[in-house]
C-alpha positions as CSV (number, residue, x, y, z in Angstrom):
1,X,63.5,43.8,0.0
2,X,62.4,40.1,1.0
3,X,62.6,37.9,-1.7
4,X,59.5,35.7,-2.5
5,X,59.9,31.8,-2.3
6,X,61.0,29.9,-5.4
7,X,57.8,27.7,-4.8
8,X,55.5,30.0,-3.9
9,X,55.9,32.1,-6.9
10,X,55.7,28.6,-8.6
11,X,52.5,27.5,-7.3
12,X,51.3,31.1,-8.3
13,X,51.5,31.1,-12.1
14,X,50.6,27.5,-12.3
15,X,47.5,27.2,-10.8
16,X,45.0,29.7,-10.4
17,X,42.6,29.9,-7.3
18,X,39.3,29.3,-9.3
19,X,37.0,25.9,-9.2
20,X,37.5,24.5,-12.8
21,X,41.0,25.7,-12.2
22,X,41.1,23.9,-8.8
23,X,39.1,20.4,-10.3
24,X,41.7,20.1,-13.0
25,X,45.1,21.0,-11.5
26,X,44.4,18.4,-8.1
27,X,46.5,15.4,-7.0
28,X,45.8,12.0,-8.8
29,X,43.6,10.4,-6.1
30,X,41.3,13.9,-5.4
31,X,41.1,14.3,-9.5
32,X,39.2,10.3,-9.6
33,X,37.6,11.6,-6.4
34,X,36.2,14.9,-8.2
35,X,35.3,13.0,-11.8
36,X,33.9,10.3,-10.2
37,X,31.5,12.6,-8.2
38,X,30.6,14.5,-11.2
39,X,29.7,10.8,-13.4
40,X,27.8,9.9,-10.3
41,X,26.0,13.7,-10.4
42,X,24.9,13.2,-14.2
43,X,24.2,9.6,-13.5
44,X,21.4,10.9,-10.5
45,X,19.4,13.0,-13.0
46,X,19.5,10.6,-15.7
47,X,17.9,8.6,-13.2
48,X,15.8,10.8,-12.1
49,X,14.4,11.8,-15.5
50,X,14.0,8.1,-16.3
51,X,12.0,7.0,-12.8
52,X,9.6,10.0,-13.5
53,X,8.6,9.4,-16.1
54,X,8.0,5.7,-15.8
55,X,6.1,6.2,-12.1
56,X,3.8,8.4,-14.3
57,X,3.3,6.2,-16.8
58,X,2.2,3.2,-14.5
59,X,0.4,5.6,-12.7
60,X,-2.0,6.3,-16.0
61,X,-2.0,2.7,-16.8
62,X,-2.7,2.4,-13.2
63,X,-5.8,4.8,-13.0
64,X,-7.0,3.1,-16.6
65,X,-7.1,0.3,-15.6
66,X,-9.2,0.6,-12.3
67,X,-11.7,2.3,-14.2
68,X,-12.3,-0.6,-16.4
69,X,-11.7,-3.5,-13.9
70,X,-14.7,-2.2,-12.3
71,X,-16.8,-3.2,-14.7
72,X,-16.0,-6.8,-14.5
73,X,-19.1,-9.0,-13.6
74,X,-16.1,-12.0,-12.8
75,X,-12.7,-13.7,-12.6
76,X,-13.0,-14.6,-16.2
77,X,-14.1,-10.5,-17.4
78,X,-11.9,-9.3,-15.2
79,X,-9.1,-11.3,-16.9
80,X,-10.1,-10.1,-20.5
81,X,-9.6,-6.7,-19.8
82,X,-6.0,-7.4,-17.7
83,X,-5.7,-9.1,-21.4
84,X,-6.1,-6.0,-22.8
85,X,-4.0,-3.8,-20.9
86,X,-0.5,-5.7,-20.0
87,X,1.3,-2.5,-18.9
88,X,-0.8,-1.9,-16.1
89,X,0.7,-2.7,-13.0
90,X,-3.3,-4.1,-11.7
91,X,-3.2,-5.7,-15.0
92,X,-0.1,-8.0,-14.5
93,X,-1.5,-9.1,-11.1
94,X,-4.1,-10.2,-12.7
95,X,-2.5,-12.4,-15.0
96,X,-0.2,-13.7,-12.5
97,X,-3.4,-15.1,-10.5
98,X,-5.2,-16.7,-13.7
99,X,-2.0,-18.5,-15.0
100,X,-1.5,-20.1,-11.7
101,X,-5.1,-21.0,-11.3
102,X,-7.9,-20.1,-9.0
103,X,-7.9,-21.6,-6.1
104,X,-9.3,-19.8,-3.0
105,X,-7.1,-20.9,-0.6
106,X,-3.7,-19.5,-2.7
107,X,-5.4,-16.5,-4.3
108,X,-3.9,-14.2,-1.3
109,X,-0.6,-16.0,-1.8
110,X,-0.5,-15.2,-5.7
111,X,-1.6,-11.8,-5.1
112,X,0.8,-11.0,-2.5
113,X,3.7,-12.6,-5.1
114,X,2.7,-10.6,-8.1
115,X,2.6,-7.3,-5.7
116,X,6.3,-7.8,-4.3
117,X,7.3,-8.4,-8.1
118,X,5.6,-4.8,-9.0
119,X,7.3,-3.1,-6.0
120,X,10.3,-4.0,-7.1
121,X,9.8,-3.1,-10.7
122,X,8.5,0.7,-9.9
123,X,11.8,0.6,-7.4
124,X,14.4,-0.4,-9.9
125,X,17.2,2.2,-10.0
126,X,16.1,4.5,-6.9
127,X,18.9,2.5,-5.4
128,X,21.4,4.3,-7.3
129,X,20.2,7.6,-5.9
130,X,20.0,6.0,-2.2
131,X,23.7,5.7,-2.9
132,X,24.9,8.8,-4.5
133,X,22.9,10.6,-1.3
134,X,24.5,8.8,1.0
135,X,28.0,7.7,-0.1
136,X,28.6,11.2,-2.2
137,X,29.9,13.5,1.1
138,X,31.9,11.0,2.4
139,X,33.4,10.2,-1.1
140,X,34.4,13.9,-1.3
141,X,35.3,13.9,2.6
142,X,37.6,11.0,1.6
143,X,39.4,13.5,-0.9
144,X,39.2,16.5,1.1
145,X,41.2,14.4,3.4
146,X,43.8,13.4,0.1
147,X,44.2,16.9,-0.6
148,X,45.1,18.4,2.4
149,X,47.8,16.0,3.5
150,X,49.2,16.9,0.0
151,X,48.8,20.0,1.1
152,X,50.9,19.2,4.0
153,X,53.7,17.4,1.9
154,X,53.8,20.7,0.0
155,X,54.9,22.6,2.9
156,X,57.4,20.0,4.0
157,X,59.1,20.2,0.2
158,X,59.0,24.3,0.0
159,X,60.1,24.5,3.5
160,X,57.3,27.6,3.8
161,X,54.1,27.5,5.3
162,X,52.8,31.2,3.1
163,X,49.5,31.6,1.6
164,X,50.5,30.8,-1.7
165,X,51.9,27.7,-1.0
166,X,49.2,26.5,0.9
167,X,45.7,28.1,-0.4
168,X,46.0,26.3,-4.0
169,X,46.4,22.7,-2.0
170,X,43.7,23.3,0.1
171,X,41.2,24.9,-2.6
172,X,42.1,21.5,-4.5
173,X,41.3,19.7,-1.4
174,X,38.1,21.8,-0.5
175,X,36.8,21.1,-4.0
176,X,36.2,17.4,-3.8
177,X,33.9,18.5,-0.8
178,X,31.9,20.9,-2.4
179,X,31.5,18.2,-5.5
180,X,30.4,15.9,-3.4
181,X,27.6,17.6,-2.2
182,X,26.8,18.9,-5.6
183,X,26.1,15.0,-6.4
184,X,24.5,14.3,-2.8
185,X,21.5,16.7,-2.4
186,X,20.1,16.4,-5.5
187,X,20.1,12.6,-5.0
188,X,18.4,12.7,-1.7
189,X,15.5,15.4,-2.9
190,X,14.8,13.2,-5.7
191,X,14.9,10.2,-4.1
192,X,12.5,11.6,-1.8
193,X,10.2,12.6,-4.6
194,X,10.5,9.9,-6.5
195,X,10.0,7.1,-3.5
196,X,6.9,8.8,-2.3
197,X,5.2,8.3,-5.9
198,X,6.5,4.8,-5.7
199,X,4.9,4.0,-2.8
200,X,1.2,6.1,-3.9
201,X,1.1,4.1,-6.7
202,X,1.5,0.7,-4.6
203,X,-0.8,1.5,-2.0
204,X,-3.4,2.0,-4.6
205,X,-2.6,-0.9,-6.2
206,X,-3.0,-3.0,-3.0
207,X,-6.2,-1.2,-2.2
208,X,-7.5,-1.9,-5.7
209,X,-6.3,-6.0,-5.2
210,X,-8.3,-6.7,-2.4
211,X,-11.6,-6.2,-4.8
212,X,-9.6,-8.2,-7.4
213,X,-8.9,-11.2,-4.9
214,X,-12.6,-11.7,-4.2
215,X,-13.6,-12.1,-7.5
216,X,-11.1,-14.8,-7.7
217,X,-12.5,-16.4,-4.8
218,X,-16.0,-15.9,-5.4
219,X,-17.8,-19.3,-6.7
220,X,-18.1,-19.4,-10.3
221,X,-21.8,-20.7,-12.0
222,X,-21.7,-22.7,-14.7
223,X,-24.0,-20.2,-16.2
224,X,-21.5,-17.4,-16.1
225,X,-18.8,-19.7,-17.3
226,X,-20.9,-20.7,-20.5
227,X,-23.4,-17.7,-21.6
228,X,-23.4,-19.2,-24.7
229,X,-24.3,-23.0,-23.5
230,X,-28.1,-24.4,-24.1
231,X,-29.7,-24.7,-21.3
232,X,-29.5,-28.6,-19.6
233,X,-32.7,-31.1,-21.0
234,X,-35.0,-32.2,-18.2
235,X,-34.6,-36.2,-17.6
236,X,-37.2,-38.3,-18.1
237,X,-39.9,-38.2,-15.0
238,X,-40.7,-41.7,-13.3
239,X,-43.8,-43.7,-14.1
240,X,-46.5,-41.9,-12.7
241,X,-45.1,-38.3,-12.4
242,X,-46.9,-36.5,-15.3
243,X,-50.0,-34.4,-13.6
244,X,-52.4,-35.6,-15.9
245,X,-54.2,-38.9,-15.3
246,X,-53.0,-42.2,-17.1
247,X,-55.2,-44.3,-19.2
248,X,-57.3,-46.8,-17.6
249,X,-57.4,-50.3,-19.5
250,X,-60.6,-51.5,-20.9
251,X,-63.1,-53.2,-19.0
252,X,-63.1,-56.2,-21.8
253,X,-59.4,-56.6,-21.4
254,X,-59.5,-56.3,-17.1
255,X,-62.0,-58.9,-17.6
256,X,-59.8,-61.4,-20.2
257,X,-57.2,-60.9,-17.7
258,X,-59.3,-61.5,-14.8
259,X,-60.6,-65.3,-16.5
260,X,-57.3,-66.6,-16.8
261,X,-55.3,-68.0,-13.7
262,X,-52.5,-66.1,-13.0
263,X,-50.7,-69.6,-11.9
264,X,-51.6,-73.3,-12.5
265,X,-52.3,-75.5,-9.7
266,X,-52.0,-79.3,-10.3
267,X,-54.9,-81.4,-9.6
268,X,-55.0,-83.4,-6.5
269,X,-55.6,-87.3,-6.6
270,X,-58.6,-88.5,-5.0
């Protein structure tokens, strides 16, 4: 009878060929590996839950928004009702054009500041799943890599290349793998999902801008500045304006003046 292999019997009863058996009992470096994949996992729908339900939250601020800026007869109406609704994403681009004045020829430059600030507001933590989806296989590649050059030092220090010495390195090995794409294809599918609301909302924000922008650079009347001003007095008409006729002055007194010399002439010697 052949006997079995100190080491082998070993690796047997001490670890057992199951995954949470496998993600506990690996090397140092695949063990980080494995946790940090599994932080970076949780971390992703976190995220995720966070993202949705902010996007859908502009989104209704968004729609609410739009529904009232049409209304607005002006720059200054439209401003009252950004006023009134601050979380909009419209609403703030509003703002950021009245504070900084509104002069035609930097309206498009304000506008186009205040969207770049919104885009990166809606896109704040989709980074993070960018990452996760592409760093997270080659995180667990890295310890798949770990694990089965320990797997490799096993067989050197057993001196015996059987299937009990070997399958429990490389299921430890395997496993930072398979937890690496556990943490990367959820990040990409809801990075996808996520980005493509991002970028609905924005392009209906930028649609909705261009109507905002012209009522910034359309030319204000005083009378829509001022509903509540009198209305400007006439000036006084010139001598001779009014339609009716002036008086006439009395024959007695055209006569008066008519006996009087207007200048006095010295006589002249003889």
């Amino acid at each position: 009878m052949q006997a079995t292999p100190p080491g082998a019997e070993a690796a047997s009863q001490v670890i057992d060929l199951d995954p949470l058996a496998l993600l506990l009992h690996a090397p140092g470096p695949v063990r980080v590996v494995n946790w940090a994949l599994l932080a970076a996992a949780v971390s992703v729908w976190i995220v995720a839950v966070l993202k949705a339900r902010q996007l859908s939250r502009l989104a209704a601020e968004q729609r609410a928004f739009e529904a009232e800026a049409e209304t607005a007869r002006g720059a200054s109406h439209l401003t009252d009702i950004a006023r009134g609704r601050k979380e909009a994403p419209g609403a703030r681009v509003v703002l950021f054009i009245a504070e900084r004045g509104a002069d035609p020829d930097l309206v498009d430059a304000h506008a186009r500041r205040a969207l770049v600030a919104e885009e990166q507001r809606s896109g704040s933590l989709l980074g993070l799943l960018s990452t996760v989806g592409s760093a997270g296989p080659f995180v667990g590649l890295f310890g798949t890599v770990w694990g089965i050059l320990d797997a490799f030092l096993r067989i050197g220090r057993e001196k015996s290349a059987s299937l009990p010495v070997v399958a429990p390195a490389i299921g430890e090995a395997l496993i930072a793998t398979a937890v690496g794409l556990f943490a990367a294809i959820p990040a990409v599918i809801l990075f996808n999902i996520l980005s493509k609301r991002q970028d609905d909302l924005l392009q209906r924000l930028e649609a909705a801008s261009a109507a905002w922008i012209a009522l910034f650079k359309r030319p204000v009347s005083p009378a829509a500045n001022d509903l509540h001003s009198s209305p400007p007095r006439p000036s006084d008409p010139p001598q001779g304006a009014f339609p009716w006729p002036q008086p006439r002055p009395a024959d007695g007194a055209a006569s008066a003046a008519g006996a009087f010399p207007t200048s006095t002439s010295r006589p002249s010697s003889t």
